[in-house]
C-alpha positions in Angstrom: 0.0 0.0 0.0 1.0 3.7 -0.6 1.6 5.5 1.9 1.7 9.8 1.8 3.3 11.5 4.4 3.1 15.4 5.1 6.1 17.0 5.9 6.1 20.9 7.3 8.5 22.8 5.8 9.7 26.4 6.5 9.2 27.8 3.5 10.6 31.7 3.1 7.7 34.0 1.7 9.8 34.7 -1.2 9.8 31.0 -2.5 7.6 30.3 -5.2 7.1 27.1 -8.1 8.7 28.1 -11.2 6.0 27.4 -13.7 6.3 24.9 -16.2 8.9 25.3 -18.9 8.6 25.6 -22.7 7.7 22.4 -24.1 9.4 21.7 -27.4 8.4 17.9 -28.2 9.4 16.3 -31.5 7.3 13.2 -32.9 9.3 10.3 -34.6 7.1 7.6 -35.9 7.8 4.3 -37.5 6.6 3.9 -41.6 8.7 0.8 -42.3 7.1 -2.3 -44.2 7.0 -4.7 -40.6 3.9 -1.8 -39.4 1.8 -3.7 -41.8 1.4 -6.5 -39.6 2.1 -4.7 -36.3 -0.5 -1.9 -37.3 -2.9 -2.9 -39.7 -5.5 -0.8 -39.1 -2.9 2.0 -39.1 -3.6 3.5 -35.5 -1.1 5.5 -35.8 -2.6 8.2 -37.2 -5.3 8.6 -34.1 -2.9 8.3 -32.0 -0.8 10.9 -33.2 -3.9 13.4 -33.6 -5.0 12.9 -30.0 -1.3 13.7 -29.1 -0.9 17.0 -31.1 -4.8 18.2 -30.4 -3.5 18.2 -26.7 -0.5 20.1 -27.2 -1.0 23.3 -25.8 -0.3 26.6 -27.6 2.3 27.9 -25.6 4.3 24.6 -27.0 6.3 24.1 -30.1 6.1 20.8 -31.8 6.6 18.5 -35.2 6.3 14.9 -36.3 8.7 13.0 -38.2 8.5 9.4 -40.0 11.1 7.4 -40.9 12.2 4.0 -42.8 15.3 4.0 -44.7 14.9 8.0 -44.9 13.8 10.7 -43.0 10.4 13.2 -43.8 9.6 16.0 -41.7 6.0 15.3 -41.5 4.8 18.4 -39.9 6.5 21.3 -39.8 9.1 21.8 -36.8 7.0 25.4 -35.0 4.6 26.8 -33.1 1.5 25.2 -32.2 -1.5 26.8 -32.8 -4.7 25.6 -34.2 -3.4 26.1 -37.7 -0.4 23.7 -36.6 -3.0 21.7 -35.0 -5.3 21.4 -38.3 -2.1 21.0 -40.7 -1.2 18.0 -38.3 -4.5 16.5 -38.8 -4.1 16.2 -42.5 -0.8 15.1 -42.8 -1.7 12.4 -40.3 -3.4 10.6 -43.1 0.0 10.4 -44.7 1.5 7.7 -42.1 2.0 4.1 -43.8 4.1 1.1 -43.9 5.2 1.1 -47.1 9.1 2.1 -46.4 12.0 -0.4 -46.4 14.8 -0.7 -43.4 14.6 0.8 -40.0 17.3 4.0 -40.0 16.8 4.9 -36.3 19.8 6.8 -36.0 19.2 9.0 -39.1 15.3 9.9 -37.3 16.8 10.6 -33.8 19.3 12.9 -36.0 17.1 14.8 -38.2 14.5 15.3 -35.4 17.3 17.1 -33.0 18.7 19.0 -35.9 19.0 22.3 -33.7 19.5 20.8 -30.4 22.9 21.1 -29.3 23.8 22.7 -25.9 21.6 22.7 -23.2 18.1 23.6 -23.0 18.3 27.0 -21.1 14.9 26.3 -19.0 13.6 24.7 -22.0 11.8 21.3 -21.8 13.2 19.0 -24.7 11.0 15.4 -25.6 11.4 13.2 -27.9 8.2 10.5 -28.9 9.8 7.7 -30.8 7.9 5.2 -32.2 9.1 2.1 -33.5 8.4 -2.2 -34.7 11.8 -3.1 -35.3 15.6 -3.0 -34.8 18.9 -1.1 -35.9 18.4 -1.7 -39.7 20.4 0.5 -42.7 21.8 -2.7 -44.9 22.0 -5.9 -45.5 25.2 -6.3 -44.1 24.8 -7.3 -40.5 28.3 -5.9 -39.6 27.0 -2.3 -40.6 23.9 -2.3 -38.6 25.7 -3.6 -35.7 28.4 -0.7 -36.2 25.3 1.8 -36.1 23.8 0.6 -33.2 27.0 1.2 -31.6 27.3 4.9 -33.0 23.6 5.4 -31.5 25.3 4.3 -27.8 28.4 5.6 -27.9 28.1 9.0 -29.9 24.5 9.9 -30.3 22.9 9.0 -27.2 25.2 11.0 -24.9 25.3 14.2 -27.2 21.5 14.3 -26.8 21.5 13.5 -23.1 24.0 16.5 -22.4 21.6 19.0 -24.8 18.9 17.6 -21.7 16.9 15.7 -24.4 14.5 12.7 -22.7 14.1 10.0 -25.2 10.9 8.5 -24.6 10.6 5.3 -26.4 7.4 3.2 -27.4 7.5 -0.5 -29.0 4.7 -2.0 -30.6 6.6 -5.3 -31.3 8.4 -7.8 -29.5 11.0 -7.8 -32.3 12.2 -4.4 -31.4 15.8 -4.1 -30.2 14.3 -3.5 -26.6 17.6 -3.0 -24.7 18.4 -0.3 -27.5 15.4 1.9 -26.1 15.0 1.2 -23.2 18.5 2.4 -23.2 17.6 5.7 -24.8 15.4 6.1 -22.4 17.1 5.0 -19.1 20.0 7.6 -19.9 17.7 10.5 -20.8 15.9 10.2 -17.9 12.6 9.0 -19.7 10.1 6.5 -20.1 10.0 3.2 -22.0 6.5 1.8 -23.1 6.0 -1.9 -24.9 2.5 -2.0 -26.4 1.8 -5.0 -27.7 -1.4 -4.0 -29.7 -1.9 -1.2 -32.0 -5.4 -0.8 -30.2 -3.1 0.6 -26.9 -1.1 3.3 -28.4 -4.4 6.2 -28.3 -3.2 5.4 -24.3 0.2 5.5 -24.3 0.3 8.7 -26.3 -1.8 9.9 -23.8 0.7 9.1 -20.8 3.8 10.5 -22.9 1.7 13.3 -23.2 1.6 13.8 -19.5 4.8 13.4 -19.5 6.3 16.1 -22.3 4.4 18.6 -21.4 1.6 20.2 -18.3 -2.0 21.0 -18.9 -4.3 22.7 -16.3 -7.4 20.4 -15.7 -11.0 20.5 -13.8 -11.7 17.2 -11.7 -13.9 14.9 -13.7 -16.1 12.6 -11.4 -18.6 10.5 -12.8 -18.7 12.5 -16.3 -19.7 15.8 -15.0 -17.2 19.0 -14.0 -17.6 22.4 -13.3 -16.4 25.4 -15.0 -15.7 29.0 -13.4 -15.8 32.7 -15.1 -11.8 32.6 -15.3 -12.0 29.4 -17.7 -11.5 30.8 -21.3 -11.9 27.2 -22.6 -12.2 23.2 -21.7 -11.1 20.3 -24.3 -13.0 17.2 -23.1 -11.6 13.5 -23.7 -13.3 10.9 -23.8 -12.7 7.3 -24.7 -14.7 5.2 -26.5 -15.4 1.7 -27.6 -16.2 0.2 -30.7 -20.1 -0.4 -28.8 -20.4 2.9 -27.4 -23.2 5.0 -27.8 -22.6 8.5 -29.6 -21.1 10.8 -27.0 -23.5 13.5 -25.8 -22.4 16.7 -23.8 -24.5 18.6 -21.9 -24.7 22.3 -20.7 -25.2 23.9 -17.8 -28.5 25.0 -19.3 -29.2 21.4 -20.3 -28.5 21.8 -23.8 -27.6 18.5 -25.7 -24.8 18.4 -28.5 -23.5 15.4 -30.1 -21.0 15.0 -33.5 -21.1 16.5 -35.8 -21.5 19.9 -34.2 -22.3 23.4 -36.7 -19.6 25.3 -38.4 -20.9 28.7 -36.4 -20.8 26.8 -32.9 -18.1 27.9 -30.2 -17.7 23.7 -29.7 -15.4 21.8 -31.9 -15.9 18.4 -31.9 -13.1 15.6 -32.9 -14.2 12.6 -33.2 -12.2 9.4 -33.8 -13.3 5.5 -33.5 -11.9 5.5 -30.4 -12.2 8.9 -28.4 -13.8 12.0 -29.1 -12.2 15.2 -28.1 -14.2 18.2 -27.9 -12.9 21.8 -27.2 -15.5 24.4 -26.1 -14.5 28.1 -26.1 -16.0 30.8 -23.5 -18.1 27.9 -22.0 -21.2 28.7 -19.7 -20.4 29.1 -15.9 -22.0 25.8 -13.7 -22.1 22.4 -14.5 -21.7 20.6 -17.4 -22.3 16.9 -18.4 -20.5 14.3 -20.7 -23.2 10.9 -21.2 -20.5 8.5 -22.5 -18.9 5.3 -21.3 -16.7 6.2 -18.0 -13.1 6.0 -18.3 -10.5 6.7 -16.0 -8.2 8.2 -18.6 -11.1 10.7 -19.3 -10.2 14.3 -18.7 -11.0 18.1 -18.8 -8.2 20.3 -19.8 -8.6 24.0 -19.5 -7.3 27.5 -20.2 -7.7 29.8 -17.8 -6.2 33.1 -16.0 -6.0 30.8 -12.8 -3.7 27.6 -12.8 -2.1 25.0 -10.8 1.4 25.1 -10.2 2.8 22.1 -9.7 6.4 20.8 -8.7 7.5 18.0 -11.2 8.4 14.7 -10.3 11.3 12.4 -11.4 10.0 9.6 -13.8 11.5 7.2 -11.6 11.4 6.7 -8.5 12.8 3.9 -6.3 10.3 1.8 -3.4 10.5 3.7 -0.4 11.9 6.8 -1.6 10.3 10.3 -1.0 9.9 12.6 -3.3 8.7 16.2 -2.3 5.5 17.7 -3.5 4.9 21.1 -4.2 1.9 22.9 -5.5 0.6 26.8 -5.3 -1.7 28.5 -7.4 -1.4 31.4 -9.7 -3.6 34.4 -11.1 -1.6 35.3 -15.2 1.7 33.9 -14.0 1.5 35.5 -10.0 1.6 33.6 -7.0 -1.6 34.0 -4.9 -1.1 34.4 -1.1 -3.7 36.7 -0.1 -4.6 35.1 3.3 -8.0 35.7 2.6 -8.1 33.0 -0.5 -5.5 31.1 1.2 -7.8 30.2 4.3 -10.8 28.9 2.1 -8.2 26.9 -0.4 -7.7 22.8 0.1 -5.3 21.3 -1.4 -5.1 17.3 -1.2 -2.3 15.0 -2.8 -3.5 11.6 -3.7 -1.3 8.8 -5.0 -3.2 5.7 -7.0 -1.9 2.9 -7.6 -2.7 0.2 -10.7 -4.6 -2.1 -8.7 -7.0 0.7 -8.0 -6.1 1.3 -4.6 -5.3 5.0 -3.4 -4.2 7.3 -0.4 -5.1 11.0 0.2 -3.5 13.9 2.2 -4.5 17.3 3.1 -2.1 19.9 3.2 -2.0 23.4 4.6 0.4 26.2 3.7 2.3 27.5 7.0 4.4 30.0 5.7 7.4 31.1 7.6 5.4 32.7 10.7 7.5 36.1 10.2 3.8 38.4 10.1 0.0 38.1 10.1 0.1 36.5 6.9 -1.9 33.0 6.5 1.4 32.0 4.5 3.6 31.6 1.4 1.0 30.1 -0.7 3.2 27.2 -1.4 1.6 23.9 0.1 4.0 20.6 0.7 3.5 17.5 0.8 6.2 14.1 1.0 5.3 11.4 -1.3 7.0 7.7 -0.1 6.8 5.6 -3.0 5.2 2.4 -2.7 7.0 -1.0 -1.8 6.0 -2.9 -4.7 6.7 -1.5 -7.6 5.1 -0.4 -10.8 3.2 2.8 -12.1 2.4 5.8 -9.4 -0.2 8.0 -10.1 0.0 11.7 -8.5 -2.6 13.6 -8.6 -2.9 17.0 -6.5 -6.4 18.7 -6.5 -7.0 22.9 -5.5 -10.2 23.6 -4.0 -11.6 27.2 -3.5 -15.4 28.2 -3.0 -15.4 29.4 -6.5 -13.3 27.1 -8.8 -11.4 23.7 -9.0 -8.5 22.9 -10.4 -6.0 19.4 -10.9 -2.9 18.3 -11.7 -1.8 14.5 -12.8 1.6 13.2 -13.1 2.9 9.4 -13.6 5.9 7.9 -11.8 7.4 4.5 -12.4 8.6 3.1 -9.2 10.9 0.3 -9.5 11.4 -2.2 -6.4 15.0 -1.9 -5.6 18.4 -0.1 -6.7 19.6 -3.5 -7.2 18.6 -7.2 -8.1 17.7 -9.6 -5.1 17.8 -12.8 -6.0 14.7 -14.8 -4.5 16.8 -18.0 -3.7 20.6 -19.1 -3.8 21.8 -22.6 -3.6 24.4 -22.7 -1.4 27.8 -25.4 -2.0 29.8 -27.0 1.0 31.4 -24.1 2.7 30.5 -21.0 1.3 27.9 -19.0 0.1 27.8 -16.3 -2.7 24.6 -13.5 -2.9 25.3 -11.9 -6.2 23.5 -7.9 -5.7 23.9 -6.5 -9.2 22.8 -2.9 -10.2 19.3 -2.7 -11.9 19.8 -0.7 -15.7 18.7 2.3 -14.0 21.7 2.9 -11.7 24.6 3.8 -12.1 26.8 1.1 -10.9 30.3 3.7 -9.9 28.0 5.7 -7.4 26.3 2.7 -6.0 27.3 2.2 -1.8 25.4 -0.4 -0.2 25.4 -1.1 3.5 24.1 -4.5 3.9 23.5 -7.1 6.6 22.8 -10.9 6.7 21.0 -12.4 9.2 19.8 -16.0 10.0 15.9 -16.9 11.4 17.0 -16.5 14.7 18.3 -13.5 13.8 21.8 -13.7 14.9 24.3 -12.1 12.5 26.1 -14.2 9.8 29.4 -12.7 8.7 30.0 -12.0 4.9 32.2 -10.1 3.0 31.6 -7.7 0.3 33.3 -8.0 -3.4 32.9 -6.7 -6.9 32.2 -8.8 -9.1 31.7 -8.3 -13.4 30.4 -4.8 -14.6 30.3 -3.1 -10.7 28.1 -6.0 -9.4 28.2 -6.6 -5.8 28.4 -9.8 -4.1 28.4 -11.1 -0.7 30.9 -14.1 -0.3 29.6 -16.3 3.3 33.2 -18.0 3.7 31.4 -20.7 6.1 28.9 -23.2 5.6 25.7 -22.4 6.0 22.4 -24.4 7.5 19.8 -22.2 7.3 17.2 -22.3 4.6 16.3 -19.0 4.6 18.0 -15.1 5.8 17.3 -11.9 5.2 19.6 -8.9 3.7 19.0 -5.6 5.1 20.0 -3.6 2.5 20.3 0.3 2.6 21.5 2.1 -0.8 22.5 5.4 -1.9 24.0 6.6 -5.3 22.3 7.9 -8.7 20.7 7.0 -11.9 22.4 6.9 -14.8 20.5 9.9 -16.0 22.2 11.8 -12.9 19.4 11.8 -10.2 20.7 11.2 -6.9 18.9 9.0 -4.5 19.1 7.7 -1.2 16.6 5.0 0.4 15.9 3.8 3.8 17.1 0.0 4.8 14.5 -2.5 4.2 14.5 -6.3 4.7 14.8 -8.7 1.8 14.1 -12.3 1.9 16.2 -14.9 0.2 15.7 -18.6 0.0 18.9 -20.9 0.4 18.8 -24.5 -1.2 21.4 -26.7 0.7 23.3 -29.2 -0.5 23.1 -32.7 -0.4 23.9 -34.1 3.1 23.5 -30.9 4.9 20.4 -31.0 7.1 19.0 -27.2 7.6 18.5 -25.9 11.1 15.3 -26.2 12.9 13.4 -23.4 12.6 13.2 -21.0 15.6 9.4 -21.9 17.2 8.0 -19.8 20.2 6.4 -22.4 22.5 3.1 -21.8 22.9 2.4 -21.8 27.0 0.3 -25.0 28.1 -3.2 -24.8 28.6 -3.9 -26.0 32.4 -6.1 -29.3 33.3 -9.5 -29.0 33.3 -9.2 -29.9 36.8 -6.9 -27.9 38.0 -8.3 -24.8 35.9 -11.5 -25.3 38.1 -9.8 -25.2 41.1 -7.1 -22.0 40.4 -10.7 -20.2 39.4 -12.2 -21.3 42.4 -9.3 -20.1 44.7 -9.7 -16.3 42.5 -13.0 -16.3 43.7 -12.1 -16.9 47.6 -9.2 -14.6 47.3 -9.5 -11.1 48.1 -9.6 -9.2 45.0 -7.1 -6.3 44.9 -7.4 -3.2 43.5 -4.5 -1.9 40.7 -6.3 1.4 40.5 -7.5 3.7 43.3 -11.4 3.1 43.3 -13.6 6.5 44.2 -15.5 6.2 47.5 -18.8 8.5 46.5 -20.1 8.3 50.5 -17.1 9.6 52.3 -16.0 11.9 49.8 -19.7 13.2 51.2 -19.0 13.0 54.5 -16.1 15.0 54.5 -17.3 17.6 52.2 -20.3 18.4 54.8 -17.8 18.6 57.6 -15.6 21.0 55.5 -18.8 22.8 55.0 -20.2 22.8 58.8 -16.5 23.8 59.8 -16.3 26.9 57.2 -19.9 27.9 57.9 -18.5 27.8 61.8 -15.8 30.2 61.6 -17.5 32.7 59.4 -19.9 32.9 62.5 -17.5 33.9 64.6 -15.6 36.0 62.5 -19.4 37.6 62.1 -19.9 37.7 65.7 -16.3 39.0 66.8 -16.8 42.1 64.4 -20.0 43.4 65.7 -19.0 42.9 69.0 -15.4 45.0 68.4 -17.9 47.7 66.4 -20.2 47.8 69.5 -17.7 47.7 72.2 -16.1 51.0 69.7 -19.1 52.6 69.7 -19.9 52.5 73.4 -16.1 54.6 74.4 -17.7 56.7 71.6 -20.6 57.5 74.0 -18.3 57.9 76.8 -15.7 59.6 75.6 -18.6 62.5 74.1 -20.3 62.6 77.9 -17.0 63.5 79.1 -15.9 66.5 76.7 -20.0 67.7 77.8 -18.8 67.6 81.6 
């Protein structure tokens, strides 16, 4: 399970969250002759308009294909409807008519004017691809390529800050090849195995290249505010659905294909529809369609979510700060006013549907009257298992909503634990190698091994082939089970640094023949009593006097000795009464006298 924990930070009123970056994101897609049977029904093309009708217009873009060439599909520049239309066309274009696979050549011509680093500039790369490493005939060339990709290409990109995500929709691609690309860029690798799944994996790259402000979308209905300029609704469909219908918050109905003199374009596709509104009503509006979890509302608006971005990867256990504010054109809010009646809540879902919220408050630094900074924190520790993490931090005001989704693959360990060893004679070897991710020169592990009793078994710690770690046990060894703590600090090879708590690790130890394993460590249970001599132990409880571990609270002389107290004060105040006239009576009286005398 996920767990999110909130972490108060001093933050100084002059921090803020830098918004998003630029987003540049180049398009390289796959036309060789092998898509024929990979992508029949040529789902490319949807999946490349859903990307590029996302992209937002502060973005620049273009799409290239590739087989033994290279075509500049659509226009390297700034995207803007007309981009966004021009796109559209030329989608129609993709085939799989071309021969070879010239990866190289595509990365190449895509990054034509990338080379320093970005300057604040978010750089992606999409690539799509079916196959392998392929310019000739001659094997020896293509495997002299594939080396050039590595070994030159690759780490020119990485230093110009380029993340290389990679998709493969065969399992004849050259896998290590991009997952490689992506592992040193800092990026994702996705293996879709059906054409059918790539509308959804664009969709995740998408998230992933580049930031759009959304509205929460719960059971197909949202709500837009007077600072929304536009929505774009997506929605998935399936080849059963019924036609989409979207509904105002007047209750009108509209449905494809929409009027030419509407504010509502409407893009449909077999398999989603996307429909952008433009100064939409104020209130609630409506989608009737099949409910999706990848269905969204993106917006434009003079009010938007600022969100801290998250590493792609993240290890089990680690933490990764959260940070979200929210800005009016580009400005930081923190009048204290809005700040009291905003909520922000981080929630992290996991794939098996499971999810964990947290509400967070902004407590600035405490230096004046101010509510705070308007920066809210949160501390996200991955989950333990391993897999996709979905983050998704949600504004609430009286007056508006707004969201913000990010992915994070979380893999399970820095390193690979073997599940079971087989042990020889009189020694034991625990080979610990470095997962792709890490690199291996900055990975220090502190490890311990300990038997099921758990007493400490000695080791010692080598190198082994390529950096890999292994523990040498220079005894012999009964036990059919230990567990390695492990605790591990160093970075990825795409230069993050990490460093995770120790957790335990259980390994399985076959023995060999003639050695018989060690008895398990059992806690005896403590023996039940005779039935005869239970009856008589209850029976001497019951004579014994029973004793009190706690003070009990006697009601009836707490009584008596209040009234006393009472009697006693009551007493005295009667004779302080008494004593007082008396002194004023006995004054008054040498009054008397002492006047009769002066008259004499």
């Amino acid at each position: 399970m996920a767990i999110l924990l909130l972490t108060w930070q001093t933050a100084s009123l002059a921090e803020v969250i830098s918004p998003p970056p630029q987003s540049d994101v180049r398009v390289i897609i796959d036309i060789s002759g092998s898509m024929k049977k990979n992508d029949p029904k040529n789902l490319r093309q949807p999946a490349l308009r859903l990307l590029t009708n996302l992209l937002p217009a502060d973005s620049e873009a273009g799409v290239w294909t590739f087989g033994q060439w290279v075509n500049m599909l659509v226009k390297h520049g700034d995207v803007d409807q007309s981009w966004r239309d021009l796109a559209n066309k030329k989608a129609d274009e993709i085939h799989s008519l071309a021969l070879y696979t010239n990866i190289g050549l595509a990365l190449e011509k895509a990054a034509y004017d990338w080379s320093g680093p970005a300057n604040g500039e978010k750089r992606s790369i999409i690539f799509l691809t079916d196959g392998v490493v392929d310019i000739s005939k001659d094997a020896g060339v293509n495997v002299k390529e594939r080396r050039r990709i590595l070994q030159e290409l690759l780490p020119k990109l990485s230093a110009a800050d380029v993340k290389i995500h990679t998709v493969a929709l065969s399992n004849d691609v050259d896998e290590e090849l991009l997952k490689a690309l992506s592992r040193q860029t800092g990026a994702w690798y996705l293996k879709v195995l059906s054409a059918d799944e790539l509308d959804k994996a664009f969709l995740k790259l998408f998230d992933q290249v580049t930031k759009r402000d959304e509205v929460p979308l719960k059971d197909n209905t949202f709500e837009i505010d007077s600072s929304i300029n536009e929505f774009t609704l997506l929605v998935f469909r399936t080849p059963d659905s019924a036609p989409s219908i979207l509904i105002s918050p007047q209750n009108v109905e509209t449905s494809h294909p929409v009027s030419s003199n509407t504010n509502i374009r409407w893009f449909n596709e077999p398999t989603y529809d996307l429909i952008t509104v433009k100064k939409p009503q104020s209130g609630t509006w409506k989608i009737r369609a099949d409910i999706d979890p990848d269905n969204r509302v993106m917006i434009v608006s003079d009010i938007s979510l600022v969100n801290s971005e998250l590493p792609n990867l993240l290890f089990a256990g680690e933490k990764a700060i959260v940070k979200a504010s929210v800005a009016e054109k580009g400005q930081p809010i923190t009048a204290r006013n809005f700040l009291m009646n905003t909520q922000f809540k981080v929630t992290q879902k996991l794939s098996d549907g499971s999810e964990t919220s947290v509400l967070a408050l902004d407590d600035g630094d405490g230096s004046d009257e101010r509510f705070g900074d308007g920066v809210f924190t949160a501390a996200l520790k991955a989950t333990d298992s391993g897999g996709l993490l979905s983050i998704v931090t949600d504004l609430k005001s009286p007056t508006f909503e707004r969201q913000n989704q990010q992915t994070v693959n979380v893999l399970a360990a820095p390193v690979s634990i073997p599940s079971s060893v087989a042990a020889e004679s009189d020694k034991l070897q625990i080979p610990v190698p470095p997962v792709a991710e890490v690199d291996p020169d900055s990975l220090i592990l502190d490890m311990d091994l300990l038997d099921p009793t758990g007493k400490s078994v000695p080791f010692t710690q080598t190198k082994g082939a390529q950096g890999s770690d292994i523990l040498l046990v220079n005894q012999a060894v009964s036990a059919t089970q230990l567990t390695l703590n492990l605790r591990a600090k160093g970075k990825t090879v795409s230069g993050r640094l990490f460093n995770l708590p120790s957790k335990a690790y259980t390994i399985a130890i076959s023995l060999p023949d003639g050695v018989e394993p060690d008895p398990i460590p059992v806690k005896e249970p403590i023996p039940e009593p005779a039935a005869d001599e239970k009856e008589s132990s209850e029976a001497k409880d019951e004579e014994a006097p029973q004793e009190n571990t706690e003070e009990s609270f006697d009601w009836k002389k707490w009584l008596m000795w209040s009234g006393i107290g009472l009697a006693v004060n009551i007493l005295l105040v009667g004779i302080v009464v008494i004593a007082i006239k008396k002194i004023k009576r006995s004054s008054r009286d040498g009054m008397e006298s002492l006047e009769k005398a002066l008259e004499e």
